[in-house]
N, C-alpha and C positions, 0 to 999 in steps of 0.2 A: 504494500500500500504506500503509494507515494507521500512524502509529506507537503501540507500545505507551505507553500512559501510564497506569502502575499507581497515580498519583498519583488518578485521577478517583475513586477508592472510599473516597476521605478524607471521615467523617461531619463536615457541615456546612462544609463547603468547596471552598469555587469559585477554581481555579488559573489564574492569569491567564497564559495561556500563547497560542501565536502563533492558535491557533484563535478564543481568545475574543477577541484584538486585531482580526481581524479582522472578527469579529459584531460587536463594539463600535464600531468605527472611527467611525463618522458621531455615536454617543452621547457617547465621547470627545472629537471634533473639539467636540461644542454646546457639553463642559463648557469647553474649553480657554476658547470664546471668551467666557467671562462671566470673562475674565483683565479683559479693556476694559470701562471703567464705563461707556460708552456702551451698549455689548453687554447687561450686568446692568439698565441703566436698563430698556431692549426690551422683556428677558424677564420683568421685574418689570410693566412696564406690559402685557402682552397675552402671558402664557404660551404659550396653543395658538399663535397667529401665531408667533410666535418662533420655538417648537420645529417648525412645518408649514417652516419655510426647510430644517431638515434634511433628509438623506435616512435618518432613521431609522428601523423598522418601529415602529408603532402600537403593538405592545407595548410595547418603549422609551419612545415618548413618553409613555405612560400611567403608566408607572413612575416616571417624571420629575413629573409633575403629581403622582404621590401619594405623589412621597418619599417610595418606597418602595425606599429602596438595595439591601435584600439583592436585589430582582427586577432592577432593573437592574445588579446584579454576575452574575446568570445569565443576561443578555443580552448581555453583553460589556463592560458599564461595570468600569472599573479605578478601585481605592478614593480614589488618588489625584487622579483628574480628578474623580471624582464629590463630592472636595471643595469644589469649584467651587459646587455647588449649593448646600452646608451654609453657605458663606462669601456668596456672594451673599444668604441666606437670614438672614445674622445667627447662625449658629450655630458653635460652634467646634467642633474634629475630635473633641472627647470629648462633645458632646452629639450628637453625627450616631452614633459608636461604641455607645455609651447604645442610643440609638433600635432601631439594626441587632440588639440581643440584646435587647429586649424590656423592657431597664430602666431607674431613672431615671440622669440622670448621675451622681450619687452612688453610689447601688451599683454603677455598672459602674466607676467609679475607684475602691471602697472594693478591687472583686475586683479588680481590675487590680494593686493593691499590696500585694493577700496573694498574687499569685502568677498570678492570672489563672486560666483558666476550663479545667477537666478535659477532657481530648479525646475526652471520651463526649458532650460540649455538642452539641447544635443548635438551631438558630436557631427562634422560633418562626417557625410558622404566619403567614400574611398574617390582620391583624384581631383577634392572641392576644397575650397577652402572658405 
């Protein structure tokens, strides 16, 4: 019997909860291991090889190639591992955040410190900004 989760009807939000841990499980596991620079060197040097060691579905890995977060948070990537990416990548957690809402890093730290973003917000479109 599935449990109710009145949380899924939140616009533009993806609840990391035990379902999505484990669709993400193997997406998680690739981000953990670009913890070791050896790991990061890898997947800097040959991406698809890298990510084919996973047992991720190809959606995921696609996601990951196109640093496309908000797609891999509806695959089961959790924000925090998928920092891994942003950091391997040279990018710090407020240009990854930026990217995830369509804006530049400036305007999403300018909204961030009037208050942050009205809960009518969602995310664009893949390709919109």
């Amino acid at each position: 019997m599935p449990l109710d989760k009145p949380y899924l009807g939140v616009p533009g939000t993806t609840i990391f909860d035990a379902d999505q841990s484990r669709k993400g499980y193997w997406l998680n596991q690739f981000c953990m291991s670009l913890m070791k620079a050896a790991n990061r060197e890898r997947f800097k040097a040959d991406e698809r090889a890298y990510l084919d060691e996973w047992a991720m579905t190809e959606e995921q890995k696609q996601a990951v190639l196109a640093r496309d977060l908000n797609r891999c948070i509806e695959l089961g990537g959790n924000i925090y591992f998928l920092a891994k990416i942003g950091a391997t990548d040279g990018k710090s957690f407020q240009q990854m955040a930026g990217s995830m809402t369509g804006m530049s890093e400036e305007a999403y730290r300018d909204m961030m410190i009037a208050g942050g973003r009205p809960a009518s917000w969602t995310p664009p479109k893949e390709g919109t900004k």
